[in-house]
Steps between C-alpha positions, in 0.01 A plus 500: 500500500639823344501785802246779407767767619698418186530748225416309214258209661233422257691569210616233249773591304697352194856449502650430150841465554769251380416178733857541721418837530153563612546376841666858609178693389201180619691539847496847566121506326406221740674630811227855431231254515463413106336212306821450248425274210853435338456462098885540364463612142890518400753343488872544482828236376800577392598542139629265263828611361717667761848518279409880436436577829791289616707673310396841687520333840825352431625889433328668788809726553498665199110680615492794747129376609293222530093620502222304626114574498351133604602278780455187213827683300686509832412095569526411112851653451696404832382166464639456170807653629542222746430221266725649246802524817519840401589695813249719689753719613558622162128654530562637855796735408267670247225800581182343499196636437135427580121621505431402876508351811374125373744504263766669725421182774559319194791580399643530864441115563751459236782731642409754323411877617354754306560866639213672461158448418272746342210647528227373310530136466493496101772566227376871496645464851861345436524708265482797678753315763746477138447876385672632790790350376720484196403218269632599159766294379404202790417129410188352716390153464114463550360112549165482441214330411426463117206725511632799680416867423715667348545852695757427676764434227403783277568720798793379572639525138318803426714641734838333353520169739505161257273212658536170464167322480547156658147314527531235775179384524113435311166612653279243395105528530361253733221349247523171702275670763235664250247237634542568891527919406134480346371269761641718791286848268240247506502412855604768723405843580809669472575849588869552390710320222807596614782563194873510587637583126339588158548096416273424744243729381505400145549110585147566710300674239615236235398182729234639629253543199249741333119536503301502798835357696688829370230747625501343855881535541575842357246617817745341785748753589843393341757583784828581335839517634618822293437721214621287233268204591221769524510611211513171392172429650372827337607368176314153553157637590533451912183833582642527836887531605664524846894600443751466776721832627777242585581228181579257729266211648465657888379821266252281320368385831498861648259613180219217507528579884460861504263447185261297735511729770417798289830656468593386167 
């Protein structure tokens, strides 16, 4: 039994995220007195053919900066780096960068430290963290996913820098779990679908189906972890939107909260 005192008791909420990590966001849903019904509709793996990226890793000392913007590129490329033997301490004597705190926590569980974090929780925001320093003529490698946007580069080389893409990893749309997403719209009465990226968003909207089945779920209130997947959401057909301040999954918990009480 669910203690009325509880922010968000009565409330039944979606969690989309990548099956390893939705537990972080069901907990802290569940410990505000949530129904969480867990429906991961991505997926990552690593790619296929590492000998480009291998190559870069193998030459770490020739870049001024490693930048990160997912906690998956963090995982994806030190792991390769310790099945290739290639030593991490070749990636802790060069300035890291990265745009947050998960990814930050990341990154620190491998030895690595990042100096300073900025702002807003975005690329808008590391790249505000960059501009107050001199990047022309610097060499950054970026490992990413393969569908990445692309504003962070062109800022970077818009600005003189040269950045090496390295894609360390595929986002993969969960289709496997079309049947349970549909049954779940079918089922419950939800009152959040809770989005932690722009994949998420579209994988949902794609599974999910049209018709009668579309016009029921563009009326729950798509809770979205930043402007990107927002606008996202926008984009899709979602009528109402609830945006974190903070990017980050304590942030998305802090909107549907304050959204329920009124102060959203």
């Amino acid at each position: 039994m669910v203690p009325a005192d509880k922010p968000l008791t009565g409330k039944t909420i979606l969690v989309t995220r990548e099956v390893s990590q939705a537990g972080a966001l069901s907990r802290s849903l569940d410990e505000r007195g949530a129904t969480t019904v867990v429906c991961p509709l991505i997926g990552f793996s690593p790619r296929s053919d590492w000998a480009a990226v291998d190559r870069c890793l193998e030459r770490l000392c020739e870049y001024d900066g490693l930048l990160f913007t997912s906690v998956n590129a963090v995982e994806f490329t030190f792991r390769r780096m310790e099945e290739q033997g290639i030593p991490l301490e070749n990636a802790r004597g060069i300035t890291t960068y990265t745009v947050g705190p998960a990814t930050a926590e990341a990154l620190a569980s491998w030895g690595v430290s990042v100096e300073r974090l900025p702002d807003q929780y975005q690329a808008e925001g590391l790249a505000s963290v960059l501009e107050q320093e001199t990047v022309q003529g610097k060499r950054f490698l970026f490992p990413r996913a393969r569908k990445a946007r692309e504003w962070l580069p062109r800022f970077l080389e818009e600005r003189g820098a040269r950045v090496d893409l390295a894609v360390v990893y595929e986002t993969r749309r969960a289709d496997e779990n079309a049947g349970l997403l549909r049954e779940i719209l079918g089922k419950e009465k939800l009152d959040y679908l809770a989005f932690t990226s722009s994949s998420t968003v579209s994988a949902f909207t794609a599974l999910a189906g049209s018709g009668p089945t579309k016009e029921a779920w563009q009326k729950i209130t798509a809770a979205c972890i930043g402007e990107i997947t927002a606008a996202t959401a926008r984009t899709e057909g979602f009528l109402q939107i609830l945006t974190a301040r903070s990017s980050t999954i304590p942030g998305l918990v802090k909107a549907i909260e304050d959204h329920v009480e009124g102060k959203g």
